[in-house]
Structures are given as C-alpha cells and as structure tokens.
C-alpha positions in Angstrom: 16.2 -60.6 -10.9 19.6 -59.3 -11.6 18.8 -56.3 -14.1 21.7 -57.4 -16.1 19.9 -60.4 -16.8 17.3 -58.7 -18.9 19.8 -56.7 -21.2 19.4 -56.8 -24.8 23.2 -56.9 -26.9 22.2 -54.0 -29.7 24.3 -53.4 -32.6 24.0 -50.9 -34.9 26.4 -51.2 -38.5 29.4 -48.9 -37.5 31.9 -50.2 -40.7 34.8 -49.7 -38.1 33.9 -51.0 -35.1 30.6 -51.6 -33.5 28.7 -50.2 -31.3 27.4 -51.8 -28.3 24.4 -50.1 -26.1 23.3 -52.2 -23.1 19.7 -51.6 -22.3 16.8 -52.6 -20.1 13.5 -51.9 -20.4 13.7 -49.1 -22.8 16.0 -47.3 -20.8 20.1 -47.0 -21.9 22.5 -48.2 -19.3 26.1 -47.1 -21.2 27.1 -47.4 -24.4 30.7 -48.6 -25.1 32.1 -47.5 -28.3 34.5 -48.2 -30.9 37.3 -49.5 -27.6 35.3 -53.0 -27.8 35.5 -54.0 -31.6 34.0 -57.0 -33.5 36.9 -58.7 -35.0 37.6 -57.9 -38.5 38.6 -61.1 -40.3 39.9 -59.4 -43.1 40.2 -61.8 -46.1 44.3 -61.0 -46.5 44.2 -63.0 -43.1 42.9 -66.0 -45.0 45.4 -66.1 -47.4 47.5 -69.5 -46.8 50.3 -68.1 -48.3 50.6 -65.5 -45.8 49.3 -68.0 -43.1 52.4 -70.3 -44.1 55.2 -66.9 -44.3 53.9 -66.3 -40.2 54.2 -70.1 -39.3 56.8 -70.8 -41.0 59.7 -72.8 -39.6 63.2 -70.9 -38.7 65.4 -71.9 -41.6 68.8 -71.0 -44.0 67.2 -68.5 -46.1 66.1 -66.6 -42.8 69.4 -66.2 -41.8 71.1 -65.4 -45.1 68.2 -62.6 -45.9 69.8 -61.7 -42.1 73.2 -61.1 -44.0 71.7 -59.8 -47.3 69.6 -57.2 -45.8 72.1 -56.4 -43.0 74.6 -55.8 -45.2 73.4 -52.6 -46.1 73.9 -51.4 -42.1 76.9 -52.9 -42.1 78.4 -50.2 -44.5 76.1 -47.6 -43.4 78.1 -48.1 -40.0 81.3 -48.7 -41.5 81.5 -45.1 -43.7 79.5 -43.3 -40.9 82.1 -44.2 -38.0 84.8 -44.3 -40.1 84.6 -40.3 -40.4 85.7 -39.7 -36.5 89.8 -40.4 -37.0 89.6 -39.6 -41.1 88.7 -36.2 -39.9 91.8 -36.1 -37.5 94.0 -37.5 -40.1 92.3 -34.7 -42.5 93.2 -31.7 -40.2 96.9 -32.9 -40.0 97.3 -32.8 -43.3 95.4 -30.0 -44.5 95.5 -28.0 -41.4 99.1 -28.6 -40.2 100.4 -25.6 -38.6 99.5 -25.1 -34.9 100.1 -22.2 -31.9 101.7 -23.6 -29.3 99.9 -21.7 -27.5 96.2 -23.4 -28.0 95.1 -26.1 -26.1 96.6 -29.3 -27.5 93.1 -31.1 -28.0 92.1 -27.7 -30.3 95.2 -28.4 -32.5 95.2 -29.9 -36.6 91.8 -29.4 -36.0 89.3 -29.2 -39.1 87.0 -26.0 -38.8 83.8 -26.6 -36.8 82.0 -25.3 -40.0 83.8 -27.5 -42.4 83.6 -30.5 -40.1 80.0 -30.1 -39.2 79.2 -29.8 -42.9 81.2 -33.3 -43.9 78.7 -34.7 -41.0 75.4 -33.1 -42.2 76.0 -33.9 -45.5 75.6 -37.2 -45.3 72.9 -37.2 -42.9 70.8 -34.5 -45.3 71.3 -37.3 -48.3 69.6 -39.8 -45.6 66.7 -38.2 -45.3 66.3 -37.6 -48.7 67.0 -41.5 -49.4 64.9 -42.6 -46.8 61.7 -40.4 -48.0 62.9 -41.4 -51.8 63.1 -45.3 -51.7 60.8 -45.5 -49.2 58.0 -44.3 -51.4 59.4 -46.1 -54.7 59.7 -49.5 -52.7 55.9 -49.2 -52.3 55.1 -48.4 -55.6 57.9 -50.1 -57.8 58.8 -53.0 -55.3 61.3 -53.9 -52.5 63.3 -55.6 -54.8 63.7 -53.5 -57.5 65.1 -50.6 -55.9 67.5 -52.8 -53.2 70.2 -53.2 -55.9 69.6 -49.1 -56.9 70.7 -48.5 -53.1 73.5 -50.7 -52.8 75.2 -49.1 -56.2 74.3 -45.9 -54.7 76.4 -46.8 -51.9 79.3 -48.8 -53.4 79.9 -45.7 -55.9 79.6 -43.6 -52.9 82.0 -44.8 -51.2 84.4 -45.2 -53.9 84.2 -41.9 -55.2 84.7 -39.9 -51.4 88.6 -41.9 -51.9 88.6 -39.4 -55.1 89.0 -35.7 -55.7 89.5 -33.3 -58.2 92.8 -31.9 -57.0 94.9 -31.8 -53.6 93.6 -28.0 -52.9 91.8 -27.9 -49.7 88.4 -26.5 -51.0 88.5 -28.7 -54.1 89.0 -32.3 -51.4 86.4 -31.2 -48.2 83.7 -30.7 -51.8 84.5 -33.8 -53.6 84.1 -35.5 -50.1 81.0 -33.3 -49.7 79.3 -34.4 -52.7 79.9 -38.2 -52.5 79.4 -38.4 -48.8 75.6 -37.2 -50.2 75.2 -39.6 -52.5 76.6 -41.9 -49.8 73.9 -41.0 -47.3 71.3 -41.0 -49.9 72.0 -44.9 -50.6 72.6 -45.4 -47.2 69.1 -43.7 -46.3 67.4 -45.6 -48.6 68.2 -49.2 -47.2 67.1 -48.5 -44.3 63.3 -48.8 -45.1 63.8 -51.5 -47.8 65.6 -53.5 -45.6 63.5 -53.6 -42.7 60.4 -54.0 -44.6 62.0 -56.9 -46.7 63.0 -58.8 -43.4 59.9 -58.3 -41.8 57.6 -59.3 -44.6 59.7 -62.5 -45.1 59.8 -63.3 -41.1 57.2 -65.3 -39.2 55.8 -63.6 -36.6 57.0 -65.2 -33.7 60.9 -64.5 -34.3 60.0 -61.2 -36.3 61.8 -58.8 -33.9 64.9 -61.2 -33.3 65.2 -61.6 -37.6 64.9 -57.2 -37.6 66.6 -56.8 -34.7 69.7 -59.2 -36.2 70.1 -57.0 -39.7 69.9 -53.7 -37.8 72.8 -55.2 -35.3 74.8 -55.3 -38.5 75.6 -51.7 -37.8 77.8 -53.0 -34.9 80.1 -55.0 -36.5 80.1 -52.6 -38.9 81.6 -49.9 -36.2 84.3 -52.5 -35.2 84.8 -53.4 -38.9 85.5 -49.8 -39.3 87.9 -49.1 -36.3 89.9 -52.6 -37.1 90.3 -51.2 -41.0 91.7 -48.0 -39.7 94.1 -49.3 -37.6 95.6 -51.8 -40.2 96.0 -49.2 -42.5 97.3 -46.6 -39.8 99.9 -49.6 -39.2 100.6 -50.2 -42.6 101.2 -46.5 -43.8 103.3 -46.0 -40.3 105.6 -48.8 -40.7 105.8 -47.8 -44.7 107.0 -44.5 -43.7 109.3 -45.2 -41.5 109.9 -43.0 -38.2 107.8 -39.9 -38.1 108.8 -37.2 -36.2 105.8 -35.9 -34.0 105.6 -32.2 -33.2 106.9 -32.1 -29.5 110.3 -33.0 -31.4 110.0 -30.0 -33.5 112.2 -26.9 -32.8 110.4 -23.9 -31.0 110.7 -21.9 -34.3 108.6 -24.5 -36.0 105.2 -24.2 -36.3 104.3 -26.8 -39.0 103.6 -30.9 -37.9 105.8 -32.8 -40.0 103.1 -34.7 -43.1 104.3 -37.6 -45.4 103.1 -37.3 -48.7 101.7 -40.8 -48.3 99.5 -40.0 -45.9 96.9 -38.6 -48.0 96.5 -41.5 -49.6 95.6 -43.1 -46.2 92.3 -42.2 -45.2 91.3 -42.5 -49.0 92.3 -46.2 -48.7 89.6 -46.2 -45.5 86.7 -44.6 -47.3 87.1 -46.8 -50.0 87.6 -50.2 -48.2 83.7 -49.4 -47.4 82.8 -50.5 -50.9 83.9 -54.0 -50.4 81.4 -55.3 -48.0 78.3 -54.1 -50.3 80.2 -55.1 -53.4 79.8 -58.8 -51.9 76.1 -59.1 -51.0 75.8 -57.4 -54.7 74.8 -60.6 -56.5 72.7 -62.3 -53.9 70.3 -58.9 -53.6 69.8 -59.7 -57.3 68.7 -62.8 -56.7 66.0 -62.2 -54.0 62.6 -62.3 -54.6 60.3 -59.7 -54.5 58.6 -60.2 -50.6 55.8 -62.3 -50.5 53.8 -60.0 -49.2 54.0 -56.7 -51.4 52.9 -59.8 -54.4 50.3 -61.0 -52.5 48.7 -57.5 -51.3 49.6 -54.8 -53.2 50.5 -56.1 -56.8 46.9 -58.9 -56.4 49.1 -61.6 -57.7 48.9 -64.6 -55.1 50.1 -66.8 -57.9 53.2 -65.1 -58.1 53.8 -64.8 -54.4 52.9 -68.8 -53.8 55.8 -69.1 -56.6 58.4 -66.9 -55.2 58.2 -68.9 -51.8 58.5 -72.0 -52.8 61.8 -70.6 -54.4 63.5 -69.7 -51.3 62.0 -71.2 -48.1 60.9 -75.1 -47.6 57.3 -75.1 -47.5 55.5 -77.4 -49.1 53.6 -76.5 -52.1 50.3 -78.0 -50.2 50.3 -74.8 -47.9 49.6 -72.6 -50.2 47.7 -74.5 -52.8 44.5 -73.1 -52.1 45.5 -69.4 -52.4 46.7 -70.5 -55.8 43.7 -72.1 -57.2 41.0 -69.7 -55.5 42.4 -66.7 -55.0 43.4 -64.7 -58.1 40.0 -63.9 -59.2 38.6 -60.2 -59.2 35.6 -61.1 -56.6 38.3 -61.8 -54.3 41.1 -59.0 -54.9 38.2 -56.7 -54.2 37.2 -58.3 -51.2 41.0 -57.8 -49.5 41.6 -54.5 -50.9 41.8 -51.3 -48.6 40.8 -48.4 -50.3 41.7 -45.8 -48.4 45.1 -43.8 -49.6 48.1 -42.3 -48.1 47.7 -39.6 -45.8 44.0 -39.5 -45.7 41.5 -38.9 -43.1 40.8 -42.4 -42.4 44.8 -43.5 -42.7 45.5 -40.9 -40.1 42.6 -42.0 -38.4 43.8 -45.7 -38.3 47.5 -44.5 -38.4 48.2 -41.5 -37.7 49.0 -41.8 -33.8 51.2 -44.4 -34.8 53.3 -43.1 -37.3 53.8 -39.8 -35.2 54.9 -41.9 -32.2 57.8 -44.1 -34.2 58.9 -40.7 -35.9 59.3 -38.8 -33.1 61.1 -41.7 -31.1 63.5 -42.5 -33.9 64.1 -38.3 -33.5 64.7 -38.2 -30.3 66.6 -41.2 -30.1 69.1 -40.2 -32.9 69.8 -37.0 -31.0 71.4 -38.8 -28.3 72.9 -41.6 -30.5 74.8 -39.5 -32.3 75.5 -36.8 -29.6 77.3 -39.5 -27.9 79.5 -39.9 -30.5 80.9 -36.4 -29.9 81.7 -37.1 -26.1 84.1 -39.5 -26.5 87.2 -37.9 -26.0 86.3 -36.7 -22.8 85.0 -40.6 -21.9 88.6 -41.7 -22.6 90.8 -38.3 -22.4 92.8 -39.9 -19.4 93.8 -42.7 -21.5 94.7 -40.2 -24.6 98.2 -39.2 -25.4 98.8 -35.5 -25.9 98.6 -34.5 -29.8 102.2 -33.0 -30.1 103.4 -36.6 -28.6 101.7 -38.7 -31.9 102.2 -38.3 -35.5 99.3 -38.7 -37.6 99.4 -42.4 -37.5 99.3 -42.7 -34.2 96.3 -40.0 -33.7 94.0 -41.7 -35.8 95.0 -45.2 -34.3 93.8 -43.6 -30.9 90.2 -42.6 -32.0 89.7 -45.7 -33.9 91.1 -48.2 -31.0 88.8 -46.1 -28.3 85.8 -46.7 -30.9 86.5 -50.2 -30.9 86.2 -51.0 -27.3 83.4 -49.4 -27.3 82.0 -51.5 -29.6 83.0 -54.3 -28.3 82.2 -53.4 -24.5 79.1 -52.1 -25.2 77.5 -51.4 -28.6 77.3 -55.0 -30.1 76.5 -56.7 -26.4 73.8 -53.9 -26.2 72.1 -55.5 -30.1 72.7 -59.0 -28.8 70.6 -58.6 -25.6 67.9 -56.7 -27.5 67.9 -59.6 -30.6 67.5 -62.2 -28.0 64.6 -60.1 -25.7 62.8 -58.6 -28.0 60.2 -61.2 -28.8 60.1 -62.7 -25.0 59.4 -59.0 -23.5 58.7 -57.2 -26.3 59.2 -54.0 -27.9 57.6 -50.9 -26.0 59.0 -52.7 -22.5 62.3 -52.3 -24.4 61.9 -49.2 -25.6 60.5 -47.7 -22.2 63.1 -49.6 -19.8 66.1 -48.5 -23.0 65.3 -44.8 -22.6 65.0 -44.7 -18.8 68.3 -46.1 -17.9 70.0 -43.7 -21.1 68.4 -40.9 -18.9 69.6 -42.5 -15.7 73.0 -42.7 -17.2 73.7 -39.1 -18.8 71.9 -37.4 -15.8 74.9 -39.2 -14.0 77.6 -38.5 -16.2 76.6 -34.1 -16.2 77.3 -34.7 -12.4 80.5 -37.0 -12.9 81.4 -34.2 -16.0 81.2 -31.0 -13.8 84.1 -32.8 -11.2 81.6 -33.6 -8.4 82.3 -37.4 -8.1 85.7 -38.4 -6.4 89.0 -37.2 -7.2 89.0 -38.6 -10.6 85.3 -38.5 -12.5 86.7 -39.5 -15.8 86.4 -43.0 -14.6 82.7 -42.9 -13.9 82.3 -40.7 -16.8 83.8 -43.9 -18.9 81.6 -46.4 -17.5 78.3 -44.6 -17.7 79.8 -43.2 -21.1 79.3 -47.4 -22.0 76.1 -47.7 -19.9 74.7 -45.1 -21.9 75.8 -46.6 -25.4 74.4 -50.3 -24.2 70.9 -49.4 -23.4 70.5 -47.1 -26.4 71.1 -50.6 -28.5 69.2 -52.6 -26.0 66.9 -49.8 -26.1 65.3 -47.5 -28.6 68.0 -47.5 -31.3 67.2 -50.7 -31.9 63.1 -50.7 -31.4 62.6 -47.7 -33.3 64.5 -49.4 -36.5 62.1 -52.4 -35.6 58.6 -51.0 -34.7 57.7 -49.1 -38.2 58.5 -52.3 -40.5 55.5 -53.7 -38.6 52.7 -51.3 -37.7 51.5 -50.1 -41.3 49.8 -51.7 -44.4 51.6 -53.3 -47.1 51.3 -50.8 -49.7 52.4 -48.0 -46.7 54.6 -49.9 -45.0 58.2 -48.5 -46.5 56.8 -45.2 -47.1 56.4 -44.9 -43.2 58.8 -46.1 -42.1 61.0 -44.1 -44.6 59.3 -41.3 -43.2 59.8 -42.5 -39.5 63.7 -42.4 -40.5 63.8 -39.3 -42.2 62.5 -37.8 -39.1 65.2 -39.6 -36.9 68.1 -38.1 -39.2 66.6 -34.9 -38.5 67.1 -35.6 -35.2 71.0 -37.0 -36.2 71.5 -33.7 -37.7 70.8 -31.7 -34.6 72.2 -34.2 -32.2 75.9 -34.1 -34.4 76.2 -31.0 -35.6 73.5 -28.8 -33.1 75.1 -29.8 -30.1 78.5 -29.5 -31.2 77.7 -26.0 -31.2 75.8 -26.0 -28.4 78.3 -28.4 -26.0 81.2 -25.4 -26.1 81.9 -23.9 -23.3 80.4 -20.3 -22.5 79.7 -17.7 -23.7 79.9 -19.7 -26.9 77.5 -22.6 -25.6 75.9 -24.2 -22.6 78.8 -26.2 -21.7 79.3 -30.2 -21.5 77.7 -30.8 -17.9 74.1 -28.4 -19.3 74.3 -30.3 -22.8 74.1 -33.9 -21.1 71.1 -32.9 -18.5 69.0 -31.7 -21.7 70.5 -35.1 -22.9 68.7 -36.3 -20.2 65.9 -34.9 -20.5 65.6 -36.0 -24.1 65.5 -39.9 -23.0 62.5 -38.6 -20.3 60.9 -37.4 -23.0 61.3 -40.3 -25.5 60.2 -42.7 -22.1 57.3 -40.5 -21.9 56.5 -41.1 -25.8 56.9 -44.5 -25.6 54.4 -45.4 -22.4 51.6 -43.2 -23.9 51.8 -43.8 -27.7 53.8 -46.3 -28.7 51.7 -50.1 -29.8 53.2 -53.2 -28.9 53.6 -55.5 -32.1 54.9 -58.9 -30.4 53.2 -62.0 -31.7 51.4 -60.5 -34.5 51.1 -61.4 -37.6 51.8 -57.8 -39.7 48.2 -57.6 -40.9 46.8 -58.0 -37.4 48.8 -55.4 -36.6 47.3 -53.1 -39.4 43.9 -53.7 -38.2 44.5 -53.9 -34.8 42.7 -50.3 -33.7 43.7 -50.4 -30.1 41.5 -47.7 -28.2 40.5 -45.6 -31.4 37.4 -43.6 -31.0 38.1 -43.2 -26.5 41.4 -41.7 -26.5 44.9 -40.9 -28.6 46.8 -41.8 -26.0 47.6 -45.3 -24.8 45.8 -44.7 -21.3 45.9 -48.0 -19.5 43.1 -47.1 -16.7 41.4 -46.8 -20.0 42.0 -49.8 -21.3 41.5 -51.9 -18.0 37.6 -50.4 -17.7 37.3 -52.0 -20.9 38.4 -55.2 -20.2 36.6 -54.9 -17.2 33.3 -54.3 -19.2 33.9 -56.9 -21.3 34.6 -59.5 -18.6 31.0 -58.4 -17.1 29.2 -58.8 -20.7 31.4 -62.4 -21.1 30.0 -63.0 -16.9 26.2 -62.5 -18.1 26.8 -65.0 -21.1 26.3 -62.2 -24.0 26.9 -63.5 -27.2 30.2 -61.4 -27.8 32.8 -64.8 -29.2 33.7 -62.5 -31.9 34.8 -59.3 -29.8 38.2 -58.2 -28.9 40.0 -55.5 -27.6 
C-alpha cells in the first residue's frame, strides 16, 4: 500500500495559521508550518456592504472621486515643477550682475545653498504632512482632514506670491516659509487620497482608479509649464523689447530687469491656488469611506447610508449588514486587536511596510534627480543666457518641461493606469526599475562623449526613456501598493509613513546629488552620479522581486490577512513557495480533507 495512503491530517490550534504534521504509524514524516494556512474567513469579509463596495459596478462617482482626490496631485505637481524657471526668473532679478568671464550656464544663478534650501523646504514639510495626516486620517477620519489639506495648500500657495519686502533675504524666507506649509498640505494628500480612492474602488479596477488620481501629477507638470509660458508671454509683450545682455556694453556688468518682472513669477506661484480652490466644495461634500465606518468607527449603519448616497447600489445589498450587524457580539467578532507597531503588526506587516518605504525611497531619488539633468538632456536645443532676457529664459525651461511631459511623463501614467490590473503591480514595478537602470547606465556612457559625434541626442531620448518607465514603473506602484496592503485603522498611517520615507529619498535625490553631480574635486561628476543612479534602480529591482506582495484582484481585507510565506522565510523566495504548492498538490492527490487551505 502506498504509505501515503495511511497518513493521518493532524492539526494542532496555532491562532495564526495551522499546523499540519503528516504521520504514519507513529512516526513523523514533515511537518509544514505556518506557509500552508487554513483560510481565515474573517467576519469583515462577510460584511455585504463591503462585499457590494468590491463588486461594485464602474460608475460617475468613481470617476469624479478620480478628479476630487487627484486634484490634490494635480497642485502638488503644478507648485513642485513650477520652481525649475521661477528659480531662473529669481536669479535674474535678484542676482543680476554676471562676469563675463563665467560660463554662461553658471550666470544669474541663485546660490546652490539658497536654491537647495527653496527645494528642501518643501520636501521637509512633506514628510512632516505625510507622517501628520496620515496618522489623524486614521484616528479622526479621511474626510475630516481632506478639506484641512487642501486649505493648507490653497494658502500655501497664495502666500509664496507674498513677501514682506523686496530685500533679498526678506523674499527667498517668505518663499521659505510658505513653500513649508505648501509641502506640509501637499504631503498630507498624499495618504488621504490614496486611501480614500482605494477604500471606495472595487477591487477589480482598484489599481487603474489609484493609478488615474496619482496621474494627476502629470497634467499637473504640463499645467504648470503652459502657465509659465502664458505669463512669460504676457509680461514680455507688456514690456515691450527687452534688451538681453549680449547687447550690453563691455563696461556693463548688470542684465537689464523690468520692474514688472517681479511680479511675474508671483503671478505663477499663485495661479497654483486655483485648481484646489475648485475641487474645494465637492471634498466637502464626500463621505467619509465606507470602509473606515464600517471597520474602524463599528458603525455599519452609517457606512450602508453613506453609499447609497454616492454610488447606485441597491439598498437590497447591504440590507443585511444593516439589520444584523451593529450589535456588540458582532463588532467584537471582526475586531483586530493588535495595535500599531507591535510585535504581531510587525509580524503580519512589518516586511511589508519596510518594502513600500524603501521603494518609494529609492524611487524618489531618481525621480527627482532627473529633474536636475535636464539641461544637459536638451542643452543643444538651448540658447546661450546672454542671448535671452528673462522672459525668454524661463519660457525655455518651462517649454523643455513640457515636452517632456507630454513625450513621456503622462504616456508613461497612461500605460501604467491601463496595465496595472491585467499584469499587476510587482511585474510593473520590477520590469519599471530595470529598464530606468537600463536607461541611466546608458545615458553615463552617452554623458562622458563615448557614443557618436553628438551624444546629446541619445542622452535626450534615454533622458525620456528614463522619465517613461519611472511612471510606468515604480513612481506610480509605490503611490499604489501602501493604500492596499494594511488594515483599515493602519492603512493612512502607513502609507504616510511609506511617503515620508520616499521624500527623504526626494531630499537626497534634489538637493544631495546636486552637490554630488559637480564636477571634481567638488563632486563625482555627471557620468559617476548617473551609474550610482543606476545602481539605485538595481537595487529597487532587487527590493521589489524579494519583498514586495502582489495586491491584484484582492479585495483590501484579503490583502490584510493574506500572510504569504510568514513563519518559512522574510523574503519572497519563489523555490520556496513552489515546494509548497507542490506539497499541497500531493495532500490535494491523496484526497486529504484540506478544502479550506490556501497558500
């Protein structure tokens, strides 16, 4: 007789997962531990009205909750990218004399400290936001605090049009300050607005309804480049002909300034305002998500209620959730215990949370490095500063920003909106940071001169390549992934935490390798900064096969039970994983009663 034929299925009451030990005749075989787990049908998975949010129908209010939430990256975008020609219009009017001597490129330029400090700023008030409103939108509500982040930012951005006087100091700290409070409301939508779009989603176009607010940020980018040029046009032809500093006489040392001109790039910052002012009203009127009702304030009632406000589902759906659920036997039976940041959330968690953080850090350092290297992507196609006023030198970075939006940032959020629920989010991810690595290892071989007669060419294109498959890639995923790994009660607190992290990352990868990309013996030098570029993306790949959990086609509380390979091994090992599907193929072959495992 085939031994296997004789085997006893033991279980012993592990409250995690159970354990299995496959004997015959008194004598243990192998025992399989917590990687094959009983299911857990976890009462919150019963609830209709959480049934009916993942089945739902695509409808209007998915798509305006789209607009609402994405809103918030839209003006993120706009008042982040809208710095790049305010800080050249800023250094030729507060920083107008030049030696003809220096290298055109270094002239009217804004001191590195000063211009690395209007950057950090803002990014420093992020992470604070993102830790701040993250924690509050689990505690006080989504709701509650999304209008406290969009007045955060609509003040913001009004007040960096403002400062106290036209002294130098007194402008680059009035900026200073606001562009903090800026980044502080912009840091703070982040995690309320992914949360509120994924707990309102179903979960088979989740990714795609995420992946279409954080795509905002694109048209935000464009938004911001078209304002600047309209302006830059309006103030030009208002002034009438400027005289650029190539006309100056040889005894002159100061480019000519129009008083109007400060006004200009005030009329930018504060244009951001607009868009947020807009979505004001309809924030407002959102419901509290579903969700956060249902499991982490106990009040199914009011969650049944709030849908039936804002989505077409009938009222039979839910009915049973309404008439059975709100009693106390059943709040305790779907109620976690365990808190934030203990032993058995990092336990559950913790692999998880330190895999989206250090992605979204390791992303942001290339995101926003890239940022840096555009002049030299486009420096064949730029006019010499002494030949352009201004106007004209601020029109330049802004139209240069624009095609690359247009070439490849928002075609980069399309692809990933439209993939990411047909291939999924770690493939994404993975295949996102492999061709960025591809791409910059390229371009520090296309930088140094090595490629042809005229590398700035190739530079351009792999400059775009680059910017593409970061938004078809992990800047998009990593914005995704935390709104749907964690409990309810965690779930902005996480993924504030996952941002906050990823800002650090901005920080270094804007103001660090500005520093770092100078030529030596100041810095590295461009072709050595975009290798370790490179090598960043390996690393993030590297991240993302081993730790990273695919979320596809799950509802969010599946997700947060889901304990994939706890107990055998933190890391995502797939040989590991195939011997136990193997085992439990052989256990499913000798007809053991096992309908209720899963991996």
């Amino acid at each position: 007789m085939n031994p296997m034929a004789t085997m006893a299925l033991v279980l012993d009451s592990n409250p995690e997962g159970m354990r299995f030990s496959l004997c015959c005749k008194n004598k243990t075989w192998f025992h399989i531990y917590s990687s094959v787990r009983v299911k857990k049908f976890n009462s919150t998975m019963a609830l209709k009205v959480l049934s009916a949010l993942d089945g739902a129908k695509t409808q209007y209010y998915h798509f305006k909750a789209i607009i609402i939430a994405g809103m918030g990256l839209f003006t993120d975008s706009y008042d982040l990218f809208c710095i790049p020609p305010i800080m050249r219009m800023i250094g030729r009017i507060y920083y107008p004399k030049f030696d003809r001597h220096v290298e055109e490129k270094s002239r009217f330029e804004v001191p590195m400290v000063i211009a690395s400090t209007m950057i950090a700023v803002a990014l420093v008030g992020a992470v604070i936001g993102q830790l701040v409103f993250g924690t509050l939108g689990d505690r006080v509500g989504r709701r509650r605090l999304y209008g406290v982040s969009l007045v955060l930012m609509i003040t913001a951005s009004i007040g960096c049009g403002f400062s106290l006087s036209t002294l130098t100091s007194m402008v680059f700290v009035s900026l200073g300050l606001f562009r903090f409070l800026l980044g502080m409301g912009i840091g703070g939508d982040y995690p309320l607005s992914a949360t509120i779009m994924s707990e309102f989603a179903n979960k088979k176009t989740r990714g795609a309804f995420i992946g279409g607010v954080f795509s905002m940020q694109g048209f935000g980018i464009l938004f911001s480049s078209l304002v600047t040029m309209i302006v830059c046009y309006v103030f030009k032809a208002w002034g009438g002909k400027l005289t650029t500093p190539s006309e100056l006489l040889p005894s002159e040392n100061t480019a000519p300034v129009p008083p109007e001109a400060d006004l200009a790039w005030r009329v930018i910052l504060m244009i951001g305002a607009i868009p947020a002012s807009l979505t004001y009203y309809w924030r407002m009127k959102m419901p509290e998500t579903p969700r956060f009702t249902a499991l982490v304030e106990k009040n199914t009632l009011k969650a049944a209620q709030d849908m039936e406000k804002v989505m077409n589902i009938s009222p039979s759906q839910i009915r049973e959730d309404i008439d059975t659920v709100n009693t106390p036997n059943t709040h305790a039976a779907f109620s976690n215990t365990y808190t934030l940041f203990s032993r058995e959330f990092f336990r559950r968690h913790g692999r998880d949370l330190i895999a989206a953080s250090v992605n979204w850090f390791l992303v942001d350092i290339i995101f926003y490095s890239l940022n840096l290297f555009q002049y030299h992507a486009f420096k064949l196609n730029m006019t010499p500063k002494s030949h352009m006023n201004l106007y004209d030198d601020a029109l330049h970075v802004a139209k240069f920003q624009a095609l690359v939006a247009v070439g490849a940032t928002i075609p980069g959020y399309f692809v990933a909106v439209y993939m990411i629920d047909y291939i999924g989010r770690v493939k994404i991810q993975a295949t996102g940071f492999f061709f960025m690595a591809v791409s910059l290892f390229t371009i520090a071989k296309v930088n140094s001169g090595n490629w042809g007669s005229d590398p700035s060419v190739g530079f351009t294109i792999l400059y775009g390549l680059t910017f593409f498959f970061s938004n078809f890639g992990p800047n998009t995923t990593t914005f995704i992934v935390p709104a749907e790994l964690f409990p309810a009660r965690f779930r902005a607190t996480c993924h504030g935490i996952s941002g906050a992290v990823g800002k650090v990352g901005a920080i270094i990868g804007s103001v660090g390798i500005m520093w770092v990309s100078r030529e030596p013996p100041h810095g590295i030098g461009r072709s050595n900064t975009l290798m370790a570029m490179g090598g960043v993306c390996v690393l993030g790949f590297l991240v993302t096969y081993f730790f990273t959990r695919e979320t596809m086609e799950r509802s969010l509380e599946e997700n947060e039970n889901v304990d994939e390979l706890t107990g055998v091994c933190f890391v995502r090992f797939w040989p590991n994983k195939l011997w136990v599907n193997k085992t439990k193929q052989t256990l499913i072959h000798e007809r053991l009663p096992l309908s209720n495992i899963s991996l």
